[in-house]
Backbone and ligand atoms as CSV (ligand in chain L), in Angstrom:
chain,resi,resn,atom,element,x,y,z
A,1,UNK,N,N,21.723,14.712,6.140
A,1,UNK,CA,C,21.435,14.582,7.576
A,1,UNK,C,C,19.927,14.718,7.809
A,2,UNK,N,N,19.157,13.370,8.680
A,2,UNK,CA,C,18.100,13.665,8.646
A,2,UNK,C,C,17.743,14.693,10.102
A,3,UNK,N,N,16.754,15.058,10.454
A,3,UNK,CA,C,16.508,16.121,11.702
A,3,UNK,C,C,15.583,14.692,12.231
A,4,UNK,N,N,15.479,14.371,13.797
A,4,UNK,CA,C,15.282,13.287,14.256
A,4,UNK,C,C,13.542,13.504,14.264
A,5,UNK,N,N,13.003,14.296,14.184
A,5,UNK,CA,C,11.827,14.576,13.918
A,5,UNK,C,C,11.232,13.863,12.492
A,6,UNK,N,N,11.709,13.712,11.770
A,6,UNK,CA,C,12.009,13.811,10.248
A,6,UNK,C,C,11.819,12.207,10.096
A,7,UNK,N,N,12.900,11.839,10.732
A,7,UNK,CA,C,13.736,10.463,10.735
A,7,UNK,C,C,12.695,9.468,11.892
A,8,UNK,N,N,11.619,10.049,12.701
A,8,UNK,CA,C,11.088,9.214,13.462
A,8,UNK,C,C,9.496,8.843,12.449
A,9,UNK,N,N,9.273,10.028,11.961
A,9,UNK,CA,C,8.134,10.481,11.216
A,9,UNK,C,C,8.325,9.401,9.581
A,10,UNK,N,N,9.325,9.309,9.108
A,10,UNK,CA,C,9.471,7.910,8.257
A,10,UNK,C,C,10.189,6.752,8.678
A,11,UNK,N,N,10.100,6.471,9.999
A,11,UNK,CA,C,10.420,5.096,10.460
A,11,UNK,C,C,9.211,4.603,10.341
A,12,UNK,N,N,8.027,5.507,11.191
A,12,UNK,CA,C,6.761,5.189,11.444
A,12,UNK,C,C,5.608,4.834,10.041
A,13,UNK,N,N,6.521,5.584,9.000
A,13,UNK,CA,C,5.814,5.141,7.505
A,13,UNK,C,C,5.835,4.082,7.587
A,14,UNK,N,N,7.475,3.699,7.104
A,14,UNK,CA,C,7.815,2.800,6.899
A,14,UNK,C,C,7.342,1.383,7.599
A,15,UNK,N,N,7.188,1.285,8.644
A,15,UNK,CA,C,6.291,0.592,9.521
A,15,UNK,C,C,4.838,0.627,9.073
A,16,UNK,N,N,4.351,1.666,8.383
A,16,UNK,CA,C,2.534,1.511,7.973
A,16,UNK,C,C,2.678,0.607,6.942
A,17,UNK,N,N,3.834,0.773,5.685
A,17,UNK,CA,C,3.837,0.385,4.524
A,17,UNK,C,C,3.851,-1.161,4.416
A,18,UNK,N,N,5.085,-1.799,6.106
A,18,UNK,CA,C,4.980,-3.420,5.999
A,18,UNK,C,C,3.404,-3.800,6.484
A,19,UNK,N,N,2.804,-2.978,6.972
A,19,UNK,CA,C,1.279,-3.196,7.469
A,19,UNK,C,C,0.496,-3.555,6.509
A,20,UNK,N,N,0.872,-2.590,5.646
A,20,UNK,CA,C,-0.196,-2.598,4.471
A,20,UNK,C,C,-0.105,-4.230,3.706
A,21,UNK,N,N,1.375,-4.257,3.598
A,21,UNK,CA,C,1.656,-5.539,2.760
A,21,UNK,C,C,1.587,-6.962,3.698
A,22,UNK,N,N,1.166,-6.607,4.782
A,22,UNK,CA,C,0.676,-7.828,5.696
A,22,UNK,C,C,-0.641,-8.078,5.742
A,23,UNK,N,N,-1.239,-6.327,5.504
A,23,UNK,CA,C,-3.098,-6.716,5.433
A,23,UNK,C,C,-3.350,-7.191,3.697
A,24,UNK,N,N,-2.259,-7.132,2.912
A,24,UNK,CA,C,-2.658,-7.277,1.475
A,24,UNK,C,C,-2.195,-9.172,1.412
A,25,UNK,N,N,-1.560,-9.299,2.248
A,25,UNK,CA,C,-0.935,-10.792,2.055
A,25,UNK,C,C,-1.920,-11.400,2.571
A,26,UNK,N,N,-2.498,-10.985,3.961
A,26,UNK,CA,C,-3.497,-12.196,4.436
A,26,UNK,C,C,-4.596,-11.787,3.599
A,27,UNK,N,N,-5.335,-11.092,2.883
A,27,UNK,CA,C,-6.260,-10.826,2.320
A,27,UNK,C,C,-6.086,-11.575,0.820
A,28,UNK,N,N,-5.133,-11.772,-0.164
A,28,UNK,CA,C,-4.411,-12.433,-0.661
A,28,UNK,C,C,-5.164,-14.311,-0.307
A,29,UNK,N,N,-4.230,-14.453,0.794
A,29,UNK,CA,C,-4.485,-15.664,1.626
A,29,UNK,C,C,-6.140,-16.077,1.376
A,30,UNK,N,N,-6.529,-15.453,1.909
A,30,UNK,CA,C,-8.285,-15.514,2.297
A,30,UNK,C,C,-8.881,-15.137,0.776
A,31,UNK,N,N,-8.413,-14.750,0.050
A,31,UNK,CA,C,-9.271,-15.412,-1.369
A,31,UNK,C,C,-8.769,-16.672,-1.849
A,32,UNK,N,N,-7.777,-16.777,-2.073
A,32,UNK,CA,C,-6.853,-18.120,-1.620
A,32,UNK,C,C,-7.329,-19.572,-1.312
A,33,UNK,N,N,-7.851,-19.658,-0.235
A,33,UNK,CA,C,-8.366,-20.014,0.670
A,33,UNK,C,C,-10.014,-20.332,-0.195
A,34,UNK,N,N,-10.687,-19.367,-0.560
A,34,UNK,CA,C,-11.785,-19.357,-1.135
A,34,UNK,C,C,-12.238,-19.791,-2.680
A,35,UNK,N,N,-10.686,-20.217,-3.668
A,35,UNK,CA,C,-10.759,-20.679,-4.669
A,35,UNK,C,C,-10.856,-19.057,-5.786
A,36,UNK,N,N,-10.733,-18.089,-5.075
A,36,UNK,CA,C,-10.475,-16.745,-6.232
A,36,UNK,C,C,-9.596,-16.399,-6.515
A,37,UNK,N,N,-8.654,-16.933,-7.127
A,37,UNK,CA,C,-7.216,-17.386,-7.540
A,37,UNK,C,C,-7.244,-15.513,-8.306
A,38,UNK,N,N,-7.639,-14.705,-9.330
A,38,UNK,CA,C,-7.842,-13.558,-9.101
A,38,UNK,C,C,-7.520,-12.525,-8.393
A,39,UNK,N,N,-8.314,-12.780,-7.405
A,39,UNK,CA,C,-8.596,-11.988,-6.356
A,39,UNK,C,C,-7.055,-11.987,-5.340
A,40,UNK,N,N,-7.016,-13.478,-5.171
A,40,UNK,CA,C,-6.131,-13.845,-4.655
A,40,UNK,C,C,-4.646,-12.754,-5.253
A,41,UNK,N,N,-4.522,-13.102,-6.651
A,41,UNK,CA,C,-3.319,-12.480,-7.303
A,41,UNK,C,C,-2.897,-11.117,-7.005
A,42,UNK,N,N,-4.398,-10.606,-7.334
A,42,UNK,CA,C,-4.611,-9.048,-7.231
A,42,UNK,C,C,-3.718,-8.083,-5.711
A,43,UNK,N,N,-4.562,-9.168,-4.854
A,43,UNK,CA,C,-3.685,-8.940,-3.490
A,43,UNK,C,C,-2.205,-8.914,-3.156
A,44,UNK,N,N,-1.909,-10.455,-3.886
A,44,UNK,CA,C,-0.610,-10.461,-3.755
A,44,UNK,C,C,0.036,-9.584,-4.348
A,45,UNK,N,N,-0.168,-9.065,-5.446
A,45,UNK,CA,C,0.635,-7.873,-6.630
A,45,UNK,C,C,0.553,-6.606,-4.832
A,46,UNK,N,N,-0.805,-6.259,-4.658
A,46,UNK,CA,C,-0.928,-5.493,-3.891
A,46,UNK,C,C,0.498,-5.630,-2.723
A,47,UNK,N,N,0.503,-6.848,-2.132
A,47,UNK,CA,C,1.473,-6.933,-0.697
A,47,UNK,C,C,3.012,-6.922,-1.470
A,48,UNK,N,N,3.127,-7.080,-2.782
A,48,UNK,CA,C,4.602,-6.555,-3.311
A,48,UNK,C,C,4.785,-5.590,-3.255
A,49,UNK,N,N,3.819,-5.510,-3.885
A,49,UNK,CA,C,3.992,-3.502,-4.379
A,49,UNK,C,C,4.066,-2.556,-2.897
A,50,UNK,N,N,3.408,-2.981,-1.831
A,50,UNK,CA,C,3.448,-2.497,-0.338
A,50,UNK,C,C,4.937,-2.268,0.109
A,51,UNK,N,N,5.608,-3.508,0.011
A,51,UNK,CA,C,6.980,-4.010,0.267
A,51,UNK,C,C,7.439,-3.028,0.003
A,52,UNK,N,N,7.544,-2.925,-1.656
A,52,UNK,CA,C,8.332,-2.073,-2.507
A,52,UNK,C,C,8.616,-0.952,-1.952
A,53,UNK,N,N,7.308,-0.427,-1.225
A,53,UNK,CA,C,6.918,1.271,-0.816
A,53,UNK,C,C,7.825,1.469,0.157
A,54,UNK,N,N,7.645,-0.100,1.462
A,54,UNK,CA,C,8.445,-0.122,2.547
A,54,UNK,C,C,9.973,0.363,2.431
A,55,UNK,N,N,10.737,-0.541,1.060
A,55,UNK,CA,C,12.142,-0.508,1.014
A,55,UNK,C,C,12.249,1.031,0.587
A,56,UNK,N,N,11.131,1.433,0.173
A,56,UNK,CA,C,11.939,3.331,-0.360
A,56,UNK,C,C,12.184,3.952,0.485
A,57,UNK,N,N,11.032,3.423,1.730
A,57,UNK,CA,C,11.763,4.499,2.916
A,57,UNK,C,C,13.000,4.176,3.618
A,58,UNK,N,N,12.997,2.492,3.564
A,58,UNK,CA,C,14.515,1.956,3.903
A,58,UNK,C,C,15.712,2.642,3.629
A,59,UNK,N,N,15.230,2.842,2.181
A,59,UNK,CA,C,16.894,3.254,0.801
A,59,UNK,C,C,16.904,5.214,1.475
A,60,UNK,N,N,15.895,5.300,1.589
A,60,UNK,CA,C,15.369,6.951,1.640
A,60,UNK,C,C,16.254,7.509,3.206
A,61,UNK,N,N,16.037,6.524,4.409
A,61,UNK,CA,C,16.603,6.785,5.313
A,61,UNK,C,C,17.898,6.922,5.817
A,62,UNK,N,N,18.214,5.573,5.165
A,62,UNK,CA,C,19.628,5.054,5.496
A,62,UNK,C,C,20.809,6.115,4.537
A,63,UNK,N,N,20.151,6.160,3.211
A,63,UNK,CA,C,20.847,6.779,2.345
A,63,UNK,C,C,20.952,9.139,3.153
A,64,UNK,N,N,19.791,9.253,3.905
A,64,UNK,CA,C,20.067,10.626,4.440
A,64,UNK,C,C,20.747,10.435,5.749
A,65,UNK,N,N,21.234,9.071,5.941
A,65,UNK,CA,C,22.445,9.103,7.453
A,65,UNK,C,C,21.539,8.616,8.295
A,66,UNK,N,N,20.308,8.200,8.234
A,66,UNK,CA,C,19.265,8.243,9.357
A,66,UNK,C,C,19.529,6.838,9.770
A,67,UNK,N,N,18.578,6.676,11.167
A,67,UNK,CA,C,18.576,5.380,11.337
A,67,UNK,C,C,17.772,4.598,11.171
A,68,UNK,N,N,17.816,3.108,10.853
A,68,UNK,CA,C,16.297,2.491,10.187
A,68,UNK,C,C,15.965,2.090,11.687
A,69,UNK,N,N,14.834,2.115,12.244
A,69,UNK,CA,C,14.599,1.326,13.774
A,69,UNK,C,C,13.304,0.311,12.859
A,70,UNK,N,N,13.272,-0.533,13.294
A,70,UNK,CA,C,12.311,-1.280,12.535
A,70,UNK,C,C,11.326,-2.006,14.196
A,71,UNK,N,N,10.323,-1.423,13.705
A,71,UNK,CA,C,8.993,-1.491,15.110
A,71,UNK,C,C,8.210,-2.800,14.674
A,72,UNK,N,N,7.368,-3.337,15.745
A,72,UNK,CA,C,6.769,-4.509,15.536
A,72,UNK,C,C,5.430,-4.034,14.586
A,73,UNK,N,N,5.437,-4.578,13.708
A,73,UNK,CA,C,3.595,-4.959,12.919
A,73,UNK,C,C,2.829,-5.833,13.113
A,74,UNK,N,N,1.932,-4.658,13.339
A,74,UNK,CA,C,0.250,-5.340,13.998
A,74,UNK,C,C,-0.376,-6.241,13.198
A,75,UNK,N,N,-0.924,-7.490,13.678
A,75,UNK,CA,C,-1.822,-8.601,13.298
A,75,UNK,C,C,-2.504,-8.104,12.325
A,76,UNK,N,N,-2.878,-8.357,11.271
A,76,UNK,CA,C,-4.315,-7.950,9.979
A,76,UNK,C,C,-5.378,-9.038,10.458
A,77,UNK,N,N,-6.218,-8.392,10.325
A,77,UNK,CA,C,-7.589,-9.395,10.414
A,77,UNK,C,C,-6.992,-10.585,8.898
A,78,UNK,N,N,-8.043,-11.633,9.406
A,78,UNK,CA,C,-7.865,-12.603,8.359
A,78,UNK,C,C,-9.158,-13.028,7.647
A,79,UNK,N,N,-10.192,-12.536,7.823
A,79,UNK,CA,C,-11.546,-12.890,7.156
A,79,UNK,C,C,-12.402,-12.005,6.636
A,80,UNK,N,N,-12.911,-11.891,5.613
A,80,UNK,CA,C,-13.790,-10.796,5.113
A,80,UNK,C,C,-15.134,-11.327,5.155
A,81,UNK,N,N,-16.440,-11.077,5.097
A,81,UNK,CA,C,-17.312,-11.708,4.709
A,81,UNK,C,C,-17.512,-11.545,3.357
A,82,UNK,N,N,-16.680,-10.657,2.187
A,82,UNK,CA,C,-17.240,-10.828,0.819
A,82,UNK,C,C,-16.393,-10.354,0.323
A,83,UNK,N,N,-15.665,-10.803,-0.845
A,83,UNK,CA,C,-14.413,-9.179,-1.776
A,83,UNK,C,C,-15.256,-8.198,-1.700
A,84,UNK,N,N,-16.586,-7.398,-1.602
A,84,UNK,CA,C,-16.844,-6.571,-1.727
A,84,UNK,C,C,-16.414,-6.002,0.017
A,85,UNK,N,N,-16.528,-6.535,0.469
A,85,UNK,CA,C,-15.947,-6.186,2.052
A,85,UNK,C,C,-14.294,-5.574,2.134
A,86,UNK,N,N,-13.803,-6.784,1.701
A,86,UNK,CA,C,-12.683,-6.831,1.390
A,86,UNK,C,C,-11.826,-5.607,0.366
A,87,UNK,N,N,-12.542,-5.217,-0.580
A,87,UNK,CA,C,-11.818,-3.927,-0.943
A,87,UNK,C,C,-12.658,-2.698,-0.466
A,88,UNK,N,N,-13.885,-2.666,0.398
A,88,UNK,CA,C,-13.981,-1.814,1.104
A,88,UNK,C,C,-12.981,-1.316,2.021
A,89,UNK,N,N,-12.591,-2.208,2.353
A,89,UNK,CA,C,-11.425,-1.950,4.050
A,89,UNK,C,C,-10.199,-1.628,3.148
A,90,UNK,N,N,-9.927,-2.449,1.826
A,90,UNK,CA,C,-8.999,-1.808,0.902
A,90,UNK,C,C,-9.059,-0.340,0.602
A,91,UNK,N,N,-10.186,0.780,0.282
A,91,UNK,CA,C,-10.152,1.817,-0.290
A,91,UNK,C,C,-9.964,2.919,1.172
A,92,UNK,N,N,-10.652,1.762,2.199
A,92,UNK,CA,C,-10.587,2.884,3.410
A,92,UNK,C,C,-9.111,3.217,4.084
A,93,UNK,N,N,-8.606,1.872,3.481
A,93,UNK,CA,C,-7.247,1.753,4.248
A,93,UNK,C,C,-6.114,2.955,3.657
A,94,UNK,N,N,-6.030,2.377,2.172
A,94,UNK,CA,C,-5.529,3.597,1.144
A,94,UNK,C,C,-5.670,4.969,1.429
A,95,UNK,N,N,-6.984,5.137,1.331
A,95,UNK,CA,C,-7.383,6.763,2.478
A,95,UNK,C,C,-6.522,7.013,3.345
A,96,UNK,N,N,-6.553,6.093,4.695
A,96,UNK,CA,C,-6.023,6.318,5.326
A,96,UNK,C,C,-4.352,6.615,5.500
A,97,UNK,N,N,-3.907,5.916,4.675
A,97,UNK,CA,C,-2.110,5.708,3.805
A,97,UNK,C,C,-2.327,7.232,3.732
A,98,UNK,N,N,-3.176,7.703,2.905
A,98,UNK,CA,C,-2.813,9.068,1.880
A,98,UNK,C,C,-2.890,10.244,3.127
A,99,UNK,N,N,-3.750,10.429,4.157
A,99,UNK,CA,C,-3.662,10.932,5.225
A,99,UNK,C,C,-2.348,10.596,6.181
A,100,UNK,N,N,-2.003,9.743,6.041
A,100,UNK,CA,C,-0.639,9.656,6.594
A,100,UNK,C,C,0.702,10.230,5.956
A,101,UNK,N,N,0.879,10.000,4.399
A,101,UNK,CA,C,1.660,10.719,3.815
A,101,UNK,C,C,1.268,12.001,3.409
A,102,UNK,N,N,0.387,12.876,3.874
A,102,UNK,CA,C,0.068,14.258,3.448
A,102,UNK,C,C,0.849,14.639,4.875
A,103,UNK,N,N,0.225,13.983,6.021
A,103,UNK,CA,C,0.877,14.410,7.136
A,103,UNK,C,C,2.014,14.339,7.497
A,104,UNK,N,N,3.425,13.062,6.587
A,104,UNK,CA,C,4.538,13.667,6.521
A,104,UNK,C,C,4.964,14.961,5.669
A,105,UNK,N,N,4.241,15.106,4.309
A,105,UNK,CA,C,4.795,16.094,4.156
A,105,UNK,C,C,4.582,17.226,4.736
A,106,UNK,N,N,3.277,17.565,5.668
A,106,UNK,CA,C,3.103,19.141,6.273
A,106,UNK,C,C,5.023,18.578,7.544
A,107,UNK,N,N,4.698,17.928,8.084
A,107,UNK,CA,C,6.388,17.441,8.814
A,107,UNK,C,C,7.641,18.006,8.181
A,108,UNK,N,N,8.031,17.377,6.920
A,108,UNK,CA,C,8.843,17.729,6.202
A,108,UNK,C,C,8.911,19.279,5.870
A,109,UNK,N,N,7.824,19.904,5.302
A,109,UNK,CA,C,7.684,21.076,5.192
A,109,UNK,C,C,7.881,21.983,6.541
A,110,UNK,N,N,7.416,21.708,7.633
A,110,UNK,CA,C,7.428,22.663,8.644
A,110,UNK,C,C,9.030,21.977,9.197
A,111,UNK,N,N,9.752,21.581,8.789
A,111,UNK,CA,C,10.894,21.376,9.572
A,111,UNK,C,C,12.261,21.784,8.172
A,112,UNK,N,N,11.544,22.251,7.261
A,112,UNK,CA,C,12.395,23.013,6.057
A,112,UNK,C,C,13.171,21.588,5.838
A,113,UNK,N,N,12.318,20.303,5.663
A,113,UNK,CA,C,13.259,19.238,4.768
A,113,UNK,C,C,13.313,18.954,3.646
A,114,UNK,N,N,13.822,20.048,2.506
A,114,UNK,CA,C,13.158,19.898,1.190
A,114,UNK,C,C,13.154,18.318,0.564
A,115,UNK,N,N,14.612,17.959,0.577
A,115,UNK,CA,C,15.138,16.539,0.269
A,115,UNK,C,C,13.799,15.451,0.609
A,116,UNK,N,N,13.446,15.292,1.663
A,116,UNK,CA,C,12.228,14.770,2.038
A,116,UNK,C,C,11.324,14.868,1.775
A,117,UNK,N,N,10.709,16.077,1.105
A,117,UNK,CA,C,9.148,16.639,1.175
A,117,UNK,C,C,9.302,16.293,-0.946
A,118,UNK,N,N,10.871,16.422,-1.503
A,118,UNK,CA,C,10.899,16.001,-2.540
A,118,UNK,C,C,10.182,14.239,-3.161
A,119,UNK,N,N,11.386,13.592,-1.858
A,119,UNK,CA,C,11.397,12.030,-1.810
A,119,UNK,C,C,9.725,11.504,-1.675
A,120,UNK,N,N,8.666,12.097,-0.968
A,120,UNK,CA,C,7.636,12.165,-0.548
A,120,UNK,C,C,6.652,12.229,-1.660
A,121,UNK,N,N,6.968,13.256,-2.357
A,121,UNK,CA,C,5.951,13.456,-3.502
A,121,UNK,C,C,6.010,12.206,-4.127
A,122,UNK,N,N,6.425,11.439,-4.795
A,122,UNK,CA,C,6.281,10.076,-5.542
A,122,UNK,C,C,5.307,9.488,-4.521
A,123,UNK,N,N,5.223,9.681,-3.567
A,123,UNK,CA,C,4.274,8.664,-2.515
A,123,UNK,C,C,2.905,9.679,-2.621
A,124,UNK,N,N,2.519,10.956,-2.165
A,124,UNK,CA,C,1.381,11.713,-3.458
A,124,UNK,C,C,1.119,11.084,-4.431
A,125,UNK,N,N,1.473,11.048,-5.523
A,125,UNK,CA,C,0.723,10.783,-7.152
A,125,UNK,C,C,0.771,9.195,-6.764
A,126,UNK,N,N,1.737,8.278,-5.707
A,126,UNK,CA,C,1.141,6.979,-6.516
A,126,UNK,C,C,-0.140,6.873,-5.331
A,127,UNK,N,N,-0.511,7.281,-4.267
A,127,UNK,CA,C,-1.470,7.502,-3.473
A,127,UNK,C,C,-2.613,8.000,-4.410
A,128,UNK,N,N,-3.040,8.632,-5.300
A,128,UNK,CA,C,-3.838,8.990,-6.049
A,128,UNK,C,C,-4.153,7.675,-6.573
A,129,UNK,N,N,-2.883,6.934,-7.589
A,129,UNK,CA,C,-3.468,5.504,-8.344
A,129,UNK,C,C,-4.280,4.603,-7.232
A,130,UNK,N,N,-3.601,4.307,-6.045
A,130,UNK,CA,C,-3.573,3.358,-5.161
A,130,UNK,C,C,-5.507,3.662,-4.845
A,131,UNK,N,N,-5.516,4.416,-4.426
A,131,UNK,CA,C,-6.854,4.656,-4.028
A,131,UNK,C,C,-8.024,4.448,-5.643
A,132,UNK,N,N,-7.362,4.874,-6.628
A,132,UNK,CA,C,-8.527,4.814,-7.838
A,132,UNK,C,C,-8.411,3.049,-8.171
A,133,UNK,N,N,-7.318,2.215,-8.197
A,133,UNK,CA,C,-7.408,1.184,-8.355
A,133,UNK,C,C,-8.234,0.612,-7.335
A,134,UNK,N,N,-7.925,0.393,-6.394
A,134,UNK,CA,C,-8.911,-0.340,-5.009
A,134,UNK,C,C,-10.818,0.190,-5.754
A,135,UNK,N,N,-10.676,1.671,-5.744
A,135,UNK,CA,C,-12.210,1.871,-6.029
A,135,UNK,C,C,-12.854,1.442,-7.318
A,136,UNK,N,N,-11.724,0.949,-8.078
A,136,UNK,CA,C,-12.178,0.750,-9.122
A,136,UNK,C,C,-13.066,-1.043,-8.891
A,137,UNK,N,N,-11.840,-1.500,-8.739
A,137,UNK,CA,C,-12.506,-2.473,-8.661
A,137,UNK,C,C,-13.707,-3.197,-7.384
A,138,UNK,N,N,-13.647,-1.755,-6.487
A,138,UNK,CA,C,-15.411,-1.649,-5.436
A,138,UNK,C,C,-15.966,-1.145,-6.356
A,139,UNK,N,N,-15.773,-0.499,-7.104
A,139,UNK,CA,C,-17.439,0.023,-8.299
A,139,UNK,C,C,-16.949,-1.451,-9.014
A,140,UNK,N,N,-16.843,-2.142,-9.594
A,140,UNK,CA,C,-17.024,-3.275,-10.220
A,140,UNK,C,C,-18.292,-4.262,-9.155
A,141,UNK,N,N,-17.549,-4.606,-8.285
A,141,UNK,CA,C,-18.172,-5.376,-7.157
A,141,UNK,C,C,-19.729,-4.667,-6.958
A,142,UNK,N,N,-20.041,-3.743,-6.835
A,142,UNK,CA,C,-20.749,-2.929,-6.043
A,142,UNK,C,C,-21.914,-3.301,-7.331
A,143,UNK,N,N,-21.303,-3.088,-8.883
A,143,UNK,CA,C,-21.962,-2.820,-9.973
A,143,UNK,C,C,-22.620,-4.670,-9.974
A,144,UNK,N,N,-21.960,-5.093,-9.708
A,144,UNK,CA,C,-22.376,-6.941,-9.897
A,144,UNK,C,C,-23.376,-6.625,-8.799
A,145,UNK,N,N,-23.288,-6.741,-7.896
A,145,UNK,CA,C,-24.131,-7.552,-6.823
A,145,UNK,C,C,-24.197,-8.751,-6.287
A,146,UNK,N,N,-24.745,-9.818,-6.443
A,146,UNK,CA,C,-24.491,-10.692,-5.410
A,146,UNK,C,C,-24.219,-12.075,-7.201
A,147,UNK,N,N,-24.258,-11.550,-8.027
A,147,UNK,CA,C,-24.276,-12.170,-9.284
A,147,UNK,C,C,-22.955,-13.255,-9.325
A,148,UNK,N,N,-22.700,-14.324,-9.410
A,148,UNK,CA,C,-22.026,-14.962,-9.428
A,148,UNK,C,C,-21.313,-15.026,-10.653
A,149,UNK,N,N,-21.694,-14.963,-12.012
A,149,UNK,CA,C,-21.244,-15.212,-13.750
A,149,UNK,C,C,-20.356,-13.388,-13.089
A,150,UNK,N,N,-21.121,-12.394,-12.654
A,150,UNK,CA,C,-19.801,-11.765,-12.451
A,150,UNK,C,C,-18.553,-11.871,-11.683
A,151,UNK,N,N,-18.735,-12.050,-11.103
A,151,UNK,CA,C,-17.512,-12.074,-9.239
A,151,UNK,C,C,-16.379,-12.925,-10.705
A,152,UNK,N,N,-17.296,-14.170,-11.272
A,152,UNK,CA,C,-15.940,-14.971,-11.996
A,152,UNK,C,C,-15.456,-14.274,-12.832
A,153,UNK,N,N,-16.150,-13.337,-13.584
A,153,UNK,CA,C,-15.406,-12.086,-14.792
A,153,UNK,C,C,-14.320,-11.417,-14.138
A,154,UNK,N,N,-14.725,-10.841,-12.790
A,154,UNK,CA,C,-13.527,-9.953,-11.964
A,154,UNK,C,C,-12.716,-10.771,-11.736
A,155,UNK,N,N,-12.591,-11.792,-11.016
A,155,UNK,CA,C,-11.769,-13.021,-10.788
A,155,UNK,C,C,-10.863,-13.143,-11.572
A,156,UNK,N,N,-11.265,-13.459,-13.594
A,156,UNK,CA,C,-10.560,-13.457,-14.547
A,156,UNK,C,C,-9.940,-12.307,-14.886
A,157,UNK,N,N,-9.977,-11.210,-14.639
A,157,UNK,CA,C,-9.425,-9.656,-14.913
A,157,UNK,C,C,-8.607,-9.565,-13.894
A,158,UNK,N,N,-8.815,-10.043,-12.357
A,158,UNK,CA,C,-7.806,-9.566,-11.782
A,158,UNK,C,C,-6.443,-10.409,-11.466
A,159,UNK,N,N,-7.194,-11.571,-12.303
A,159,UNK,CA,C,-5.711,-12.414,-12.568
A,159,UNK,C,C,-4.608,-12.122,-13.197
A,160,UNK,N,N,-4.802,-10.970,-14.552
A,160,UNK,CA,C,-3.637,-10.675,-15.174
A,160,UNK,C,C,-3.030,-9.349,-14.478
A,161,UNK,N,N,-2.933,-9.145,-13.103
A,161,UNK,CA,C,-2.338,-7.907,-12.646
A,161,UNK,C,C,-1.054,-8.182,-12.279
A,162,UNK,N,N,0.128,-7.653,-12.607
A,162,UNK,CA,C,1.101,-8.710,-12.130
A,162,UNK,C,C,2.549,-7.040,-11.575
A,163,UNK,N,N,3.068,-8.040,-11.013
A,163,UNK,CA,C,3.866,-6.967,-10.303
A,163,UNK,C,C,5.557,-6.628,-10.875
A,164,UNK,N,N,5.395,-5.121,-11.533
A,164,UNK,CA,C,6.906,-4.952,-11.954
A,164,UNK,C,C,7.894,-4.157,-10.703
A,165,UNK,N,N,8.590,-5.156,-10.750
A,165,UNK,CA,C,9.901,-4.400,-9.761
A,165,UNK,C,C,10.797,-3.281,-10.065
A,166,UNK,N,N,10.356,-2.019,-9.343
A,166,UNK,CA,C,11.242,-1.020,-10.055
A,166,UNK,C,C,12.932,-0.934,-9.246
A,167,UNK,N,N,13.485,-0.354,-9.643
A,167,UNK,CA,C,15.044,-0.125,-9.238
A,167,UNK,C,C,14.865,0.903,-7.935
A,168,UNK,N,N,14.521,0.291,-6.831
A,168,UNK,CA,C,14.532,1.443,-5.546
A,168,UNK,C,C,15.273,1.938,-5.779
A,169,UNK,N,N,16.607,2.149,-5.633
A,169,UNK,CA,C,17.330,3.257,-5.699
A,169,UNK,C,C,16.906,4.181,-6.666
A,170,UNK,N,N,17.356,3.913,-7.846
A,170,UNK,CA,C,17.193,4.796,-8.790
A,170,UNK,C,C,15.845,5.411,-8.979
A,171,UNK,N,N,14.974,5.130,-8.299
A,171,UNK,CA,C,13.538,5.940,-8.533
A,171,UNK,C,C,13.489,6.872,-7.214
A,172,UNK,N,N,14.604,6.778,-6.208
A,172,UNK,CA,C,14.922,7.797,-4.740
A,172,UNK,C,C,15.683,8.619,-5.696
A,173,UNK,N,N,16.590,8.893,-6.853
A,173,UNK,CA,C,17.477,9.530,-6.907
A,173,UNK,C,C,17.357,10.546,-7.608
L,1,FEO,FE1,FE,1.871,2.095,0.220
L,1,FEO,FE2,FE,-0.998,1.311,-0.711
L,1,FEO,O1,O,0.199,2.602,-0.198
């Protein structure tokens, strides 16, 4: 049984998480668009893997009796002026994710939801990767400069990122 406090507090995730994978799709798009087939990939792996996050809170809710309410998602900008722009707003955004899931768990915790504050932690440690990947590849960018023979090296590296589908359920259980 979720406590409706609980249950409003990961609807509203769940709602950041299709955000994320809408700002990772048009961003995706817009390298796309620009011939950084790379870059492009990188994103898209990114707006799966977003998804993915979305359906845990799906499986996470429904499965504690709760109800899924599914809220409208906000427009993503569609233009960067540079990938270095572009995973700027990436590392800030992530930040911002990880401030959002710290702040369900103080929720969970002050409303004694262990089950939740359990389910939660997997969203902690992969919030740690999420943010070192994005920065990783802004210290790449940052390290090039405006160098073109690089941008195509990153381009070629971030082409082989590819996205494994884990078993939602079984990684809630
Ligand atoms: Fe769902 Fe990028 O955190």
């Amino acid at each position: 049984m979720l406590i409706k406090k609980v249950e409003k507090a990961l609807n509203d995730q769940l709602n950041a998480e299709l955000y994320s994978s809408y700002l990772y799709l048009s961003m995706s798009a817009h390298f796309k668009a620009g011939n950084l087939e790379g870059f492009a990939n990188w994103m898209f792996v990114q707006a799966q893997e977003e998804l993915m996050h979305a359906m845990k809170f799906y499986d996470f809710i429904t499965r504690r009796g709760g109800r899924v309410i599914l809220q409208p998602v906000d427009a993503p900008p569609n233009e960067w002026a540079s990938p270095k722009e572009a995973f700027e707003e990436t590392l800030k955004h992530e930040r911002k994710v990880t401030g959002l899931i710290n702040n369900l768990v103080e929720i969970a915790l002050s409303e004694h939801d262990h089950a939740s504050n359990i389910f939660l932690q997997w969203f902690v440690t992969e919030q740690v990767e999420e943010e070192e990947s994005a920065n990783t590849v802004l210290q790449q960018l940052t390290f090039m400069g405006e160098a073109k023979g690089g941008l195509f090296m990153i381009d070629r590296e971030l082409a082989q990122r590819t996205f494994t589908p884990p078993g939602v359920g079984a990684q809630t259980e």
